[in-house]
C-alpha positions as CSV (number, residue, x, y, z in Angstrom):
1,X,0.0,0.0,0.0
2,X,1.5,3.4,-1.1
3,X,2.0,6.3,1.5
4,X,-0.5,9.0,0.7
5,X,-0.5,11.9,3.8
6,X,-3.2,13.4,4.6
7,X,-2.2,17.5,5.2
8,X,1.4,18.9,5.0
9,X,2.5,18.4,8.5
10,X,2.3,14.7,7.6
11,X,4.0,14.6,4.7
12,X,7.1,16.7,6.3
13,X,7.0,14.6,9.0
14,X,7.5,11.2,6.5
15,X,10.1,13.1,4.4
16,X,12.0,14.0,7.6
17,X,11.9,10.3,8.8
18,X,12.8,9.3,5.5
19,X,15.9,11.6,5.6
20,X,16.6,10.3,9.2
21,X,16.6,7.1,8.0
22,X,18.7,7.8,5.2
23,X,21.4,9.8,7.1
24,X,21.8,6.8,9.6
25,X,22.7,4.3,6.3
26,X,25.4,7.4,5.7
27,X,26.7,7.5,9.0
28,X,27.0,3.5,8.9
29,X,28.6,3.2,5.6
30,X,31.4,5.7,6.5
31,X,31.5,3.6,10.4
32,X,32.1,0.5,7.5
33,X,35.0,2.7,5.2
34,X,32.4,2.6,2.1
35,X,34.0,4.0,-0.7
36,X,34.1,8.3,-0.7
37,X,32.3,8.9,-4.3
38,X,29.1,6.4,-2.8
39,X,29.1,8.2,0.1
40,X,28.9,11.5,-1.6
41,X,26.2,10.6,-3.6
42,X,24.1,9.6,-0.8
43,X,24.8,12.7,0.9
44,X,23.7,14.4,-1.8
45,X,20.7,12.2,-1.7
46,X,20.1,13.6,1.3
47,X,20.7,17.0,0.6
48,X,18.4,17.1,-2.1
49,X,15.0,15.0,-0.1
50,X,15.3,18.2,2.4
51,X,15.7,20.9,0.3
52,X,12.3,19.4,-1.4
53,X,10.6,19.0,2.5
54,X,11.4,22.5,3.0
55,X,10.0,24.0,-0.1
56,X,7.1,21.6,1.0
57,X,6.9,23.5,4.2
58,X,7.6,27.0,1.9
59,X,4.6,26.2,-0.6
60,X,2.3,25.4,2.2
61,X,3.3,28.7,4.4
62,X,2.5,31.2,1.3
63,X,-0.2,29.8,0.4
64,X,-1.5,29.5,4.4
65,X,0.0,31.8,6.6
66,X,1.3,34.2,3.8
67,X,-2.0,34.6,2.5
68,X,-3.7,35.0,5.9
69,X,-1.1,37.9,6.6
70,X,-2.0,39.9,3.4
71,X,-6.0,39.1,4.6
72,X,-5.2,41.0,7.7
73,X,-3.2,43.9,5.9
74,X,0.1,42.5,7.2
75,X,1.7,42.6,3.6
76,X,5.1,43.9,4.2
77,X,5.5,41.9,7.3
78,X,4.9,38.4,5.1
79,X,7.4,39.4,2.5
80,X,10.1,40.6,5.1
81,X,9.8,37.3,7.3
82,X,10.1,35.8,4.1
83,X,13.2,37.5,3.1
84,X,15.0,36.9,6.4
85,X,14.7,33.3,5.4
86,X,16.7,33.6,2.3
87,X,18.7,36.1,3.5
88,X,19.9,33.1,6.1
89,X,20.6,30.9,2.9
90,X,23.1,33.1,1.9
């Protein structure tokens, strides 16, 4: 039977697990000297499943949160909680 989530909390939740589970095979392949180029592409493996659970999170806060904010008038406080975010990535 395939996974299907119900809401967004869920599905982070799996995708977080599933990146948990996925950085414990890392750590046990480099406790087992597995050779550097597999280990790097699991690594990036991982990389890439939680860049994709946060823009998850990212899609579900505009369209949520974000979208309540403007509702209430509260525009340029959205976009500059926003910002800081990406500002962090930098």
């Amino acid at each position: 039977m395939a996974y299907r989530p119900r809401d967004t909390h869920e599905r982070v939740t799996h995708r977080l697990k599933i990146g948990r589970g996925h950085l414990d095979k890392v750590i046990k392949m480099m406790d087992e000297d597995a050779y550097c180029i597999d280990i790097m592409h699991q690594i990036q493996a991982i990389e890439s499943g939680l860049k994709e659970t946060g823009n998850l999170l990212l899609e579900n806060h505009l369209k949520k949160c974000v979208a309540n904010q403007i509702s209430k008038g509260k525009k340029d406080e959205a976009i500059r909680e926003i910002m800081q975010v990406f500002k962090k990535n930098n």
